[in-house]
N, C-alpha and C positions, 0 to 999 in steps of 0.2 A: 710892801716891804721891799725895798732895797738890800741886797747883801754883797758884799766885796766891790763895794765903789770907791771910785779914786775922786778926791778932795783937793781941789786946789782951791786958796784964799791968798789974794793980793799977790799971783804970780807963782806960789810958791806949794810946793805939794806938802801935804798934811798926810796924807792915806793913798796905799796904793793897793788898786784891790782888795778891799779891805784889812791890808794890815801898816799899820802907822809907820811912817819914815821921815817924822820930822823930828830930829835930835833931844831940839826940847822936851817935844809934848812924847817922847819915847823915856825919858830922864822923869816927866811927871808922872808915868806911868807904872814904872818903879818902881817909888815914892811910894803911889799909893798900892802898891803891892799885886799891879794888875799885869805885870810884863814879866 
């Protein structure tokens, strides 16, 4: 198990430390009532 890892895909960071700092996927997050 991994926990508080930082995600980059195509350059661009998704997760830092484990907590999410990509706009969108922070706005999808929302959405679905998890942020």
């Amino acid at each position: 198990i991994c926990l508080n890892t930082s995600v980059w895909l195509d350059g661009k960071q998704l997760t830092d430390n484990g907590k999410v700092v990509d706009e969108k996927l922070i706005e999808l997050a929302k959405k679905l009532g998890e942020a």
